[in-house]
N, C-alpha and C positions, 0 to 999 in steps of 0.2 A: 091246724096241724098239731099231733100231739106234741110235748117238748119228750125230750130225751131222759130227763128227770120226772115226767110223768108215765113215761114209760116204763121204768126202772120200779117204781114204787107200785104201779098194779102187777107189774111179772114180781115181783117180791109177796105182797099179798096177794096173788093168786097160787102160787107154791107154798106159803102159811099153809095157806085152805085147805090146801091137798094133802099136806105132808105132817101137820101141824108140828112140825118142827119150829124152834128158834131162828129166825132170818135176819140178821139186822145191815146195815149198808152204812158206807160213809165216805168222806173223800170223791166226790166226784166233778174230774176236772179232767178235758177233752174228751167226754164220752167215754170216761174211765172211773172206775168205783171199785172199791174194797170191799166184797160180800162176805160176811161169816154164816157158814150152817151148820148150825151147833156150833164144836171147835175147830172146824174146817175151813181155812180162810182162800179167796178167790181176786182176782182181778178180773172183773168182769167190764167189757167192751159191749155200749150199749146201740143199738141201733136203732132206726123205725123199720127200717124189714131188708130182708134179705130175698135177691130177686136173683135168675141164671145171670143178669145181667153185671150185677155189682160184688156176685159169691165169689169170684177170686180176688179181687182189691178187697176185700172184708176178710178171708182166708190169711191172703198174703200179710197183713196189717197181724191178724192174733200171733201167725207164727212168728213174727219180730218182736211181740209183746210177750210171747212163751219163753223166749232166749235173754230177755232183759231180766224178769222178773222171776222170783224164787218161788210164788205162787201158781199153784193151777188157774187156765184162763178160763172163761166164764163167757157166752158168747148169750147177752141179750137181746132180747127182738119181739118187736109188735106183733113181728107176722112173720110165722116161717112158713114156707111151701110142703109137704110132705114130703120131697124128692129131698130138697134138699137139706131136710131134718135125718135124711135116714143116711146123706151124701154124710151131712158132720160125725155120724154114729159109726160109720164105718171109718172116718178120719180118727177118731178117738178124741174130738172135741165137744166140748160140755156145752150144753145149750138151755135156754128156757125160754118161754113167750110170754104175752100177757095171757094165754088161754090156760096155764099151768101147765103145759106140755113141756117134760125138760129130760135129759138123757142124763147126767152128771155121776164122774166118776172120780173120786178121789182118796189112797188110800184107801183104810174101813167103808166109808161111804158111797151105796150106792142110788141113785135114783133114776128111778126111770117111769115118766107117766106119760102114756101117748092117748088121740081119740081123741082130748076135749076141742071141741067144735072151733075154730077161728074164722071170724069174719077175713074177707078178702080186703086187702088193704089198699085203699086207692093212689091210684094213679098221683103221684106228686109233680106241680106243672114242673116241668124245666124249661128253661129261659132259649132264648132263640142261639145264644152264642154254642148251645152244644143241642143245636139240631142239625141236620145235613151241611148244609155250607158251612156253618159254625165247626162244626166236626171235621171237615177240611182243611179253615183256615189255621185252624188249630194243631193240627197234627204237624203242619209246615213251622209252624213259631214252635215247637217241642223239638222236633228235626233240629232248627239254627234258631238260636234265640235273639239272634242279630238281627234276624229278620224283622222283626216289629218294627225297625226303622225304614222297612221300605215302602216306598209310597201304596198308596191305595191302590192304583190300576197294576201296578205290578206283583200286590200278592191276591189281587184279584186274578192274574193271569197263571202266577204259581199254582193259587186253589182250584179254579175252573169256576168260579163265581163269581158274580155280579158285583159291580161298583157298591150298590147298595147293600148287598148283605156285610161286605169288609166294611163298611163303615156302620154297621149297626151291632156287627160283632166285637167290634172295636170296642165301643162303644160301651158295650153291655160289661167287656171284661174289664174293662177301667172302672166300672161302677163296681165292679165284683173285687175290685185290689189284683185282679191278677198281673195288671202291666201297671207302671208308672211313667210318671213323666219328669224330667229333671233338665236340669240346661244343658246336660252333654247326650239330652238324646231318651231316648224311649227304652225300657227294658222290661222284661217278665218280673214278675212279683209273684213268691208263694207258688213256683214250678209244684213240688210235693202234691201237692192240693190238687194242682191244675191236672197234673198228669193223673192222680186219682180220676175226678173230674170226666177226662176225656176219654179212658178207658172205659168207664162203664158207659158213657154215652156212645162210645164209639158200638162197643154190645147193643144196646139198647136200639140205637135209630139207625145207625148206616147199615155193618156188618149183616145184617140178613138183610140188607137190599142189594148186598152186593154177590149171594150166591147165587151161582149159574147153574151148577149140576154138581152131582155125588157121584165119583166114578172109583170103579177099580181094577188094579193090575190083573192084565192078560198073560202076557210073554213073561213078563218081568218079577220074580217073586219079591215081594217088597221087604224083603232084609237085602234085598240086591237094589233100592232103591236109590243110590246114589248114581248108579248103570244107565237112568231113566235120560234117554240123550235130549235135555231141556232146553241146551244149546243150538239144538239143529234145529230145533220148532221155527215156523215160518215167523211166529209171533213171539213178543218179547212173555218168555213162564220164570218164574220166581217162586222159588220156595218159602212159604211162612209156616209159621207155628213149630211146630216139632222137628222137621225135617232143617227148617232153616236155623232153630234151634242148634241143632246137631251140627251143625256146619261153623255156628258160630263160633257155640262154646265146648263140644265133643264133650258134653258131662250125660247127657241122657240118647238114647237110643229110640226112633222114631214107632211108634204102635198107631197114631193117625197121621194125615198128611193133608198139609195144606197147600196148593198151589195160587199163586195169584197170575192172570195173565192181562193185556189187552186185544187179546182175540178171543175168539168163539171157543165154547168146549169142545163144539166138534171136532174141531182142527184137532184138538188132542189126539184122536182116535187112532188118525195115523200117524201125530208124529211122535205121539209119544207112546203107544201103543196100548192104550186104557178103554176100560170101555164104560157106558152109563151103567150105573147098579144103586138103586136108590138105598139103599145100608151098606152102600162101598168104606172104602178106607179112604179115602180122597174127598177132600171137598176141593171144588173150585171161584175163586170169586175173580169178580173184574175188577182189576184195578181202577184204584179213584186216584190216583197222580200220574205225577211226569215220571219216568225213570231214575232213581238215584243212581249217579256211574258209580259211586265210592263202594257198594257195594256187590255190583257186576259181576265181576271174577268170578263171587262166592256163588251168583246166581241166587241171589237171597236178598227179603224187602230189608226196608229197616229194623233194628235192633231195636225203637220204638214201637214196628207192628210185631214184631217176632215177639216182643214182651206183652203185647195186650192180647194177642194170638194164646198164649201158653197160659195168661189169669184166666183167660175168658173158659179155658176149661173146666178149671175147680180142680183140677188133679193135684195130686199135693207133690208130685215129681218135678210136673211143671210150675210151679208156684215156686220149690227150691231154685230152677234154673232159670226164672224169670228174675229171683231176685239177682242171681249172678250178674244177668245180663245189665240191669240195675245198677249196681255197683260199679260194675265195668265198662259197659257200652255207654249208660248214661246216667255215668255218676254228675257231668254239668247239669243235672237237673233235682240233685238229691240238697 
């Protein structure tokens, strides 16, 4: 696997090549480096690539680094996608690869080189603790962190998984630092991380196993979508992503919509009065938990799925109200 300092030093000499400008780097410490080009100095955040999967924890991450630092951020990477090279160009974020592809704007300087060829960049294994049941038990220990001290069959019974997976995932995350163990008891270690972590694997493995259908408003025009009577549904529907957003925090105004339910889409049709439209505004998935009551009222998942719901777009509106939520909903994990 490349390291992140080798990565850093071919997207630097691969922009020499092209630009044949002055490029030199220094300081690099948590996948953070200080570029100069020419007399234009950068904080650049290094990655090995950028996937739909991990582009809003990677988003979210530069704009906290753009409000620290007095410097332009710099976003590098093995392997960009084209989508979402053209996704940063329209955010007004400065990029490069190791292929010499790079957008960068700063002051006087501007650069812009698209086209050179990039190998597709493979598949990096992930560990069993953030595959399907892993991604379960996990999401419940992010929910209460207390929970780590409850026995194996019982957050086997919270997750929906097997005796053996809780004790393997356990397991895996102990070896990873993210829980400890001490004399008064078991607790999370390095949440930050973790909830990075599980949000891009929650994208990556569950979250497209869990959608049902793409539907859209009939009766109902969806700036009237709070009208949507989600309460009468035979089946428990819950609002995520933007809509549940909007409920939480009343900072953004909903343009897609997420429902989560444990019934059938059909059921929607009549009780919520929606219909199948495969480029609707609605997606639907099936719930993978038990119902949380604390959040009922609102008719909305958790402020934990509502926030991985809003990164997982890459929208830079939603990444603003995802960090709210953050800060607010679940600053016990900051």
């Amino acid at each position: 696997m490349k390291g992140i300092e080798h990565i850093l030093e071919v997207a630097l000499e691969a922009l020499r090549e092209t630009t044949g400008l002055e490029i030199t780097s220094s300081n690099l410490v948590n996948d953070d480096a200080i570029i100069s080009i020419e007399d234009k100095k950068f904080i650049a955040e290094v990655k090995r690539q950028i996937t739909p999967a991990n582009k809003g924890v990677v988003l979210s991450a530069i704009k906290e680094s753009m409000q620290r630092f007095n410097y332009p951020m710099l976003l590098v990477a093995d392997y960009l996608p084209q989508a979402i090279a053209e996704e940063l160009c329209r955010q007004g974020i400065n990029y490069m690869d190791t292929s010499g592809n790079c957008s960068i704007r700063a002051g006087g300087l501007v650069l812009s080189v698209q086209g050179k060829r990039a190998g597709k960049a493979k598949k990096e294994h992930q560990s069993r603790a953030f595959q399907e049941a892993g991604i379960k038990i996990i999401y419940h220990l992010l929910n209460d962190p207390e929970a780590i001290n409850k026995t194996f069959r019982d957050l086997a019974g919270i997750a929906g998984v097997s005796l053996g997976s809780v004790a393997s995932v356990l397991q895996e995350l102990g070896d990873l630092k993210f829980y400890l163990k001490t004399q008064n008891g078991k607790f999370l270690n390095n949440k930050t991380e973790l909830l990075k972590r599980w949000v891009i694997a929650y994208h990556e493995v569950l979250r497209p196993r869990l959608l049902l259908k793409r539907m859209r408003f009939t009766k109902i025009h969806q700036s009237d979508w709070e009208t949507v009577p989600i309460r009468d549904a035979d089946d428990t529907v819950l609002w995520g992503g933007e809509p549940g957003a909007a409920l939480l925090t009343n900072y953004i105004y909903p343009g897609n919509f997420t429902i989560y339910t444990n019934g059938f889409w059909k059921s929607l049709v009549s009780d919520l009065q929606l219909a199948p439209s495969e480029n609707g505004e609605i997606e639907v998935l099936r719930m993978f938990w038990e119902q949380e009551d604390g959040y009922f009222e609102k008719q909305i998942v958790s402020p934990l799925l509502i926030y991985a719901d809003l990164l997982g777009s890459g929208n830079s509106r939603n990444i603003e109200t995802a960090q709210i939520i953050l800060e607010h909903e679940l600053s016990y994990l900051q």
